[in-house]
N, C-alpha and C positions, 0 to 999 in steps of 0.2 A: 310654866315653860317659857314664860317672856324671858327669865333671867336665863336659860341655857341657849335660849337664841342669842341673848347679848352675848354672852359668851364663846359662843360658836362662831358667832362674827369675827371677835378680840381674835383667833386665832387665825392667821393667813390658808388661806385653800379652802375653809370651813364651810360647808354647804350647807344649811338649814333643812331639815324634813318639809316637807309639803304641811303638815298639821302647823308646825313654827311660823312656817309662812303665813300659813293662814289665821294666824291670831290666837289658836285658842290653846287653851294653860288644861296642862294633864301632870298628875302627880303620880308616884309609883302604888301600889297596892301594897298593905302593909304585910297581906299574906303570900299572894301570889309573885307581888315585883312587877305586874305587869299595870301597863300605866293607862289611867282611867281619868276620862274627863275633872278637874278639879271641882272642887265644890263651891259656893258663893258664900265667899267674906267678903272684907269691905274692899269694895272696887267699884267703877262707874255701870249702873242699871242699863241695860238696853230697855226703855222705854218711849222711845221716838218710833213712830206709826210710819207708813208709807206716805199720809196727809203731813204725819211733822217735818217727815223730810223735805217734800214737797215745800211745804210751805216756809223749811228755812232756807231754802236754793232761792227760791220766788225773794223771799224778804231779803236777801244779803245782797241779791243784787239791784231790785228794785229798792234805790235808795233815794238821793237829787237827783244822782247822773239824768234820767229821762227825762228830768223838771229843766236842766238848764244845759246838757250836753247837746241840743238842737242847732246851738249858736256855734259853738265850737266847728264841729260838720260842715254846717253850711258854709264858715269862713275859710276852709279850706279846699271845700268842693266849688265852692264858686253856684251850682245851680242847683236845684229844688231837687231836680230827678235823679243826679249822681248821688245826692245828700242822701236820700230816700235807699238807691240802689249799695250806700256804702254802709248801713243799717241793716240793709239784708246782710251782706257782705258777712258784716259782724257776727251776726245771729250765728247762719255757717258755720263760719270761724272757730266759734263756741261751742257748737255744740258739736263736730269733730274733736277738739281738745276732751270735750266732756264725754265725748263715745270712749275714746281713751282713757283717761283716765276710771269710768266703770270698769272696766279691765284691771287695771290697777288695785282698786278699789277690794274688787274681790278677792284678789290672787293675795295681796299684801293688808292683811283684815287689821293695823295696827293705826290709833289714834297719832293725825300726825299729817294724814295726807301727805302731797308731795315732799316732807320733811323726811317722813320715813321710809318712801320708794329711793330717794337719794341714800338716805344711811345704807340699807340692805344691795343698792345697785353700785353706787361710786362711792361708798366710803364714811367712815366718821366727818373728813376735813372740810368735804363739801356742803356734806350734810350739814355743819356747824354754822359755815358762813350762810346758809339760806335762811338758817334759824334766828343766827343774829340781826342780820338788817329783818324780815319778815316781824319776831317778835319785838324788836328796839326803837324801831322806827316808823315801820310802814303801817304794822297795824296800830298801835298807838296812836300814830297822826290822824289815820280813817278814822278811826273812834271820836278823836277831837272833831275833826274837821264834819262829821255828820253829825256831829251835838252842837255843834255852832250853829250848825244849819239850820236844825231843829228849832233851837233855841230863835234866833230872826224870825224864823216865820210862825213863833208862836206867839213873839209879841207885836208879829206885824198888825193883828186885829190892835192894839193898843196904837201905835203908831201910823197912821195909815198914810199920812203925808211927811214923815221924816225919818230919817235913820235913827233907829232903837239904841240908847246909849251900850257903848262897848260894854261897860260892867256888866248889867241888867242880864245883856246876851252870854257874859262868862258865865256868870252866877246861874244860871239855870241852863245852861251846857253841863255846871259841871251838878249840879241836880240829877238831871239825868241818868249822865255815867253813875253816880252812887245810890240810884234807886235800884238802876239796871242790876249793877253790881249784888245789890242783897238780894233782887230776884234768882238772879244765877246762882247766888253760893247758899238761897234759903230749900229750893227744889226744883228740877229740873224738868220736873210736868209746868212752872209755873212761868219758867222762861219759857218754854215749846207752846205754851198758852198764850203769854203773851205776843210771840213772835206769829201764830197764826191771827191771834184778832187783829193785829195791824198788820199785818196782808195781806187780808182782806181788806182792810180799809184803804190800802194804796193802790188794789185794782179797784176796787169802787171808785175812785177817784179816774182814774186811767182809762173808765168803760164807761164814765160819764163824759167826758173828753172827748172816746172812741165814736160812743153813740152822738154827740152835737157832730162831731164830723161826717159820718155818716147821714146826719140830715144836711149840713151843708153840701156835701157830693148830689143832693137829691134836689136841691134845686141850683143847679149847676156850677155850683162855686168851684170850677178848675183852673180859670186861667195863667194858678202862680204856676203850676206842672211841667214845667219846657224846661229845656235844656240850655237857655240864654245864661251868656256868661262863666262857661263851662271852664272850670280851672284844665290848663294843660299844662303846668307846671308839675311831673310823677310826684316829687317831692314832696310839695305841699300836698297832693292827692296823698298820698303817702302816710303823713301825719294826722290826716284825718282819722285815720284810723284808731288816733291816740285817744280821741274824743270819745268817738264812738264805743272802744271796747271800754274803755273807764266806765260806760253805763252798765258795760255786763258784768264789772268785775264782781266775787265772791262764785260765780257759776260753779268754783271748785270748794265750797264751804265746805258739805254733805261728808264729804272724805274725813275731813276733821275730826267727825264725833261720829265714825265707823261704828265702832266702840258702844256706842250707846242708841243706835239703831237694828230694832229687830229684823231677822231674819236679813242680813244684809245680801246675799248672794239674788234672794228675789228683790229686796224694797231699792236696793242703792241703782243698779240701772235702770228699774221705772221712774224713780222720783227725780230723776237726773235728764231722763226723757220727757216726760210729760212737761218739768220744769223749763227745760230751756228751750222747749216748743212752745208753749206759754209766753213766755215771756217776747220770744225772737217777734211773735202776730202781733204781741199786744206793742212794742216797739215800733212797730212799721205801721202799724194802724193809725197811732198816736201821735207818730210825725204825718203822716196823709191828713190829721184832723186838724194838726197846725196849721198845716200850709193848705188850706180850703179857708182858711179866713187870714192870716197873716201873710204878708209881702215878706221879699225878703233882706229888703233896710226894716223893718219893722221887727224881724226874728235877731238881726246881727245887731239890731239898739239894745236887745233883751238882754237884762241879765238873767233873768226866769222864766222862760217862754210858757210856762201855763199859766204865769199870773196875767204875762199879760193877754193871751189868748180870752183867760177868764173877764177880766175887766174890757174887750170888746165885747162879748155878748153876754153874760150871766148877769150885767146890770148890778144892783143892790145884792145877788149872790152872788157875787163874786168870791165873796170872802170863803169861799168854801174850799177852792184851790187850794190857798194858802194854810188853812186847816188840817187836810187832807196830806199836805206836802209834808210839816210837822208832826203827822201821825207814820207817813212814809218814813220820816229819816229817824224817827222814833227808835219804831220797829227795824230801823236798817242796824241802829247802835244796838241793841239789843243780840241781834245773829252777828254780827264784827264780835258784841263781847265773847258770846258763847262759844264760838267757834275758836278766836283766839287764843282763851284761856286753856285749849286743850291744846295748844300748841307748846305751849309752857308746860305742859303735864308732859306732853310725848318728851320733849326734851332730855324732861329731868328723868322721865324712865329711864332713858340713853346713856346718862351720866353726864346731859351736856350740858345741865341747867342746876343748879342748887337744888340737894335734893325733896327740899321740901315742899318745892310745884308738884311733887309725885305722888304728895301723900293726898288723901280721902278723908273728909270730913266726917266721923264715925256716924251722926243721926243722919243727917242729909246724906250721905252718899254720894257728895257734888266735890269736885275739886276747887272746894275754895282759896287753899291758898294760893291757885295761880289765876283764879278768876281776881280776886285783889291786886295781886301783882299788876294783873291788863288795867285794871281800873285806874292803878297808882297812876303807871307812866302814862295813860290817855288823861289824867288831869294834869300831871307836870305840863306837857303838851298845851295844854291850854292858857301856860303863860305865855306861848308865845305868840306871835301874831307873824312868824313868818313859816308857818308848818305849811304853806302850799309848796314853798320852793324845797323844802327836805322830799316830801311827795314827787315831785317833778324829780329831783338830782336822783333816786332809787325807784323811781317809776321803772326802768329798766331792766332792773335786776330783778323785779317780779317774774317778766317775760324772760331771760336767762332763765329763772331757777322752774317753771313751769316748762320752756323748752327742754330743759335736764330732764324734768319727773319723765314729758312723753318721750324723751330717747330710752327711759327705763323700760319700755316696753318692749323694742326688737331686742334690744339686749343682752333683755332675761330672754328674751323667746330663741335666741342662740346659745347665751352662757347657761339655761335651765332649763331646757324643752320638756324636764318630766315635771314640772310644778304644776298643781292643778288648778286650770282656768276654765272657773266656771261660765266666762264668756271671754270668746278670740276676738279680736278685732283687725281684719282686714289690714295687713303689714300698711297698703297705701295709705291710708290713714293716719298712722303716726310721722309717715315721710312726710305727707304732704304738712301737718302742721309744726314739724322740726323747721322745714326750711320758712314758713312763714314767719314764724319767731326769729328764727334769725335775719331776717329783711326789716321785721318790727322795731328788734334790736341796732342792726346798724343804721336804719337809716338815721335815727335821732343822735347817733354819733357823729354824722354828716353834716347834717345841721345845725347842729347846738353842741361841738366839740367842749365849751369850757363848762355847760350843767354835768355832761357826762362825765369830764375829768370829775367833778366834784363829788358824782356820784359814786365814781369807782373808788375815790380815797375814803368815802363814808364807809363804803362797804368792807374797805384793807382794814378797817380799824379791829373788824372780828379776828384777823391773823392773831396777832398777840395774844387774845383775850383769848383762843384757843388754844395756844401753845403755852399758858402761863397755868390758865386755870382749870383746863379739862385734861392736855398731854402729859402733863406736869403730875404724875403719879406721885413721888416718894419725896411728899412735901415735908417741911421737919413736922417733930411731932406737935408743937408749942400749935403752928397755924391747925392741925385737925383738930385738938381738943376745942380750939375756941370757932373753929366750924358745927364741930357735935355738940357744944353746950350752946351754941346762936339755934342750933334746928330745934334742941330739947327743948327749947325754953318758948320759941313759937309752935311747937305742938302740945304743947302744953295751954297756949293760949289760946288757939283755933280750934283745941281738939280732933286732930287729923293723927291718922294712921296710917304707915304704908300699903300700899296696894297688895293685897296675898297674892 
């Protein structure tokens, strides 16, 4: 029934049934005509647990951000305790957008997250442009940008008083991505496996942290706690917040791989609950354990505030941090690959993406070809060494295109009041984090007008690429044969089938 929902869309006025909406695929009865849940061919398993879920919300967002987002905060809050209170702030923040989006989540059951509340709420056109920069740029870059990570501080035990040659650090970034890579497209219990043993190893990390801080509070280490030096500049106060949620970013994974979580109307708002409560304590805990032993010239010297938190008291274990951090950003690349690659799949369901991200690997039942695709462009990525400033220049259009998903909420709750939601959320709720996205949004137009030009030209480049190669129907015939003979010839190679 996925194709008759595309199709129902294609048409102007077209309303979708409530069953469409909600994801699931019914074919007609050969004797009756009446239409009965489809049967399983090759498509993605729902084999993610309430704990996988959980534990890939946990793993996507606990990445670096928490290892070296401390510094950032502080340098725009100016004091220990606004740092602290704009951390909570975040948490909030998040986990409103995340109350929202469970809503979503359930009512629009389609792998894709925010990608596909935009298709079915505003349209193919916008839907396109989120897809574009999201799949071309922004996740591509994270992928790079936390396998670099990885990669540093795995050979920091090798290095321990100089900088690890550049290559050494490519060459096992891009290790990574193509271990990950076979993990994902070999079985999909083996990524959800991998992604929970190191997320567990990243709160181990994080509760040993917690717990030294809590014995510092215990024998009175408060005096960095004050409010000395307090930024009153809104602005910069403002920006902090850029720091900050960048440590929660992925809180919206979950959504992604809808699709291949069971029973989603019960797992997808506990795992989204429990996770971003989780995470918001162990946040706030974990900055209180800093700043119980680091000043705060000592956090804004840092480039990595737990190594060096580690290296004042852990002595000769120190090195466990840095361990710990590489096993974090590990498992962070791991939930970026899994979760992206199905962004690339929803796409090509849509017809927005070449259709062969749509097909299913016939033994595995994994969408490998668009889990390679992510892999490709996160190594391309890896030539360059200036992926933080494309990150920064489209940092924005992440929060535009998540302020879109939560406006798809009131909406639908006016343009479709009979569609069935199995959880309402509180209309104030979607106002209240509409208008903060857009505060999020302009204010870094305010201040850094020529990153944001640059960012908005990044993002105009999807206009054409949409009106050439998706709106562009009644192409001659010469380009579709040598499109169907390019597909044939990589299913043929990958061994992928379309989705029944």
């Amino acid at each position: 029934m996925g194709k008759e929902l595309k199709d129902d869309l294609d048409r102007e006025g077209a309303e979708p049934s409530e069953m469409e909406m909600l994801g699931k695929e019914f074919t007609p009865d050969s004797e009756t005509g009446e239409k009965v849940e489809k049967s399983e061919g090759v498509k993605l398993k729902a084999e993610m647990t309430l704990l996988n879920g959980c534990n890939v919300i946990v793993g996507c967002i606990i990445g670096s951000g928490i290892f070296v987002s401390p510094t950032g905060v502080l340098q725009a809050t100016g004091s220990v305790n606004l740092s602290i209170l704009v951390w909570t702030v975040c948490g909030l923040f998040t986990m409103i957008g995340a109350y929202c989006y469970a809503e979503l989540g359930c009512m629009i059951r389609k792998t894709g997250a925010d990608y596909a509340y935009i298709m079915v709420t505003l349209g193919k056109f916008l839907a396109f442009i989120r897809l574009w920069v999201e799949c071309m740029i922004v996740r591509p870059c994270t992928v790079a940008i936390v396998a670099l990570t990885f990669s540093i501080y795995a050979v920091k035990f090798f290095f321990p008083e100089c900088e690890p040659p550049d290559e050494a650090v490519r060459i096992l970034a891009a290790v990574c991505i193509c271990i990950l890579a076979f993990v994902n497209c070999w079985d999909v219990s083996w990524a959800t496996a991998v992604q929970d043993i190191f997320t567990y190893a990243k709160l181990l990390a994080l509760f040993i942290i917690i717990a030294t801080g809590i014995v510092q509070l215990s024998r009175g280490k408060t005096e960095n706690f004050n409010w000395d030096d307090t930024e009153t500049d809104f602005t910069r106060i403002a920006l902090s917040f850029y720091s900050g949620l960048f440590a929660y970013n992925g809180w919206n994974y979950l959504n992604f791989v809808i699709e291949e979580l069971q029973d989603p109307v019960r797992n997808l708002p506990r795992a989204i609950a429990i996770s971003i409560i989780l995470v918001t304590v162990v946040y706030v805990l974990t900055n209180v354990a800093f700043y119980t032993t680091l000043t705060v010239p000592e956090v804004l010297g840092s480039e990595a505030v737990a190594v060096t938190f580690a290296k004042v008291l852990y002595g000769p274990m120190a090195f466990m941090i840095p361990v710990f951090v590489a096993m974090s950003t590990f498992g962070g690349v791991n939930g970026i690959l899994l979760t992206s690659s199905r962004l690339f799949y929803a796409g090509a369901c849509e017809g927005q993406m070449p259709e062969i991200f749509s097909m299913i690997q016939v033994d595995k039942m994994t969408p490998a070809p668009a889990v390679l695709v992510s892999a490709f462009l996160s190594l391309c990525y890896l030539c360059s060494s200036d992926i933080f400033s494309l990150i920064n220049y489209v940092g924005f259009a992440t929060w535009v295109s998540i302020g879109l998903a939560v406006f798809c909420l009131p909406y639908l709750r006016w343009k479709h009041p009979e569609w069935e939601r199995p959880i309402r959320v509180q209309l104030i709720f979607p106002i209240i984090y509409i208008i903060a996205s857009i505060f999020i949004t302009i204010v870094p137009m305010i201040a850094s007008p020529v990153e944001t030009g640059i960012g908005t030209a990044i993002i105009m480049t999807g206009i054409p690429v949409y009106f050439i190669f998706v709106a562009w129907k009644d192409k001659p015939v010469v380009i579709k044969k040598m499109l169907g003979t390019g597909t044939e010839f990589l299913q043929k190679l990958i061994m992928v089938l379309p989705k029944d």
